[in-house]
N, C-alpha and C positions, 0 to 999 in steps of 0.2 A: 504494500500500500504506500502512496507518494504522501510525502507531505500535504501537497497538494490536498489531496482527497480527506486527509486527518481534517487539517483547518478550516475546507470550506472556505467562506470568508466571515472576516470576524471586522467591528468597526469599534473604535475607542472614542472616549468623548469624557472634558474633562470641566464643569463647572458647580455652582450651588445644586441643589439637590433635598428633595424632603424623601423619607421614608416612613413609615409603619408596618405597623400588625393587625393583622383582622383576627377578633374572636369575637367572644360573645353567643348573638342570637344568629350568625351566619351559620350555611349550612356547614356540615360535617366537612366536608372535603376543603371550603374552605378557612374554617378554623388554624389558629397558629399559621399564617403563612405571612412571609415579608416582602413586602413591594415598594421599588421606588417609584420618585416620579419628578420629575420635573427637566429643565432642558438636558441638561447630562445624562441623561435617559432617552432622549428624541435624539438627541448629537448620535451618540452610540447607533442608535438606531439607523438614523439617515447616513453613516459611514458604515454599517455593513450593508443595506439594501442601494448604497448606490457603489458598492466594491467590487474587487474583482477576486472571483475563488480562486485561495490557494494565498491570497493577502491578507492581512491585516493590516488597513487602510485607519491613518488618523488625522486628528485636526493640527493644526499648525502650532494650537496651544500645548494639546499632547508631545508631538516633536518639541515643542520648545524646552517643553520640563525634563524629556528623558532624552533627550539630547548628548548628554555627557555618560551614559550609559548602554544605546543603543546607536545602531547605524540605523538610516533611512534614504528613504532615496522618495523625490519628490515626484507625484504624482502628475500636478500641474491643480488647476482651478477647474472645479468640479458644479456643476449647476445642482444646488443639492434642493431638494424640493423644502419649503416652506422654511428655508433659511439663506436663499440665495446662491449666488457664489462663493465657493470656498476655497480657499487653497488645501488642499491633501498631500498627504504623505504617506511612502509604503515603510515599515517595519521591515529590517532586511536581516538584523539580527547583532546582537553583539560586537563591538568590534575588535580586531586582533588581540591577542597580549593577555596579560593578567587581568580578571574579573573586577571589576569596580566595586566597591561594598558600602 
């Protein structure tokens, strides 16, 4: 199996954010489960449904912060729906040498 085919494609996205937990009077299956929501969750989103498989495709804020730990390689400016033009970037992996920590 290729990498490729492990990964699929995956999208990162990195801003505020709320979370919770539903219990209570919901039904059974949904009791105790944890959801987010807000743009960092739509980011995410609209970076893997507009990726390409076998990428892990992120925003230019993600590259900015992991930048000194990861290689990338830039995708270009992406028309991502319900947030415009974006610039993208591919995750390419680790760079040479000794692990960052």
């Amino acid at each position: 199996m290729s990498m490729a085919q492990i990964l699929g494609s995956r999208g990162e996205g990195l801003s505020p954010s709320s979370a919770g937990s539903t219990s209570g009077n919901w039904p059974r299956s949904l009791r105790n489960t944890y959801d987010l929501w807000g743009d960092t969750v739509n980011t995410a989103s609209r970076m893997e449904s507009h990726g390409v498989p076998g990428h892990i495709q992120v925003t230019e804020r993600v590259r900015g912060l992991l930048a000194d730990r990861f290689v990338f390689r830039e995708r270009g400016t992406v028309e991502v729906k319900g947030k415009g033009p974006m610039r993208t970037y591919f995750l390419v992996g680790r760079p040479p040498g000794p692990s960052p920590v």
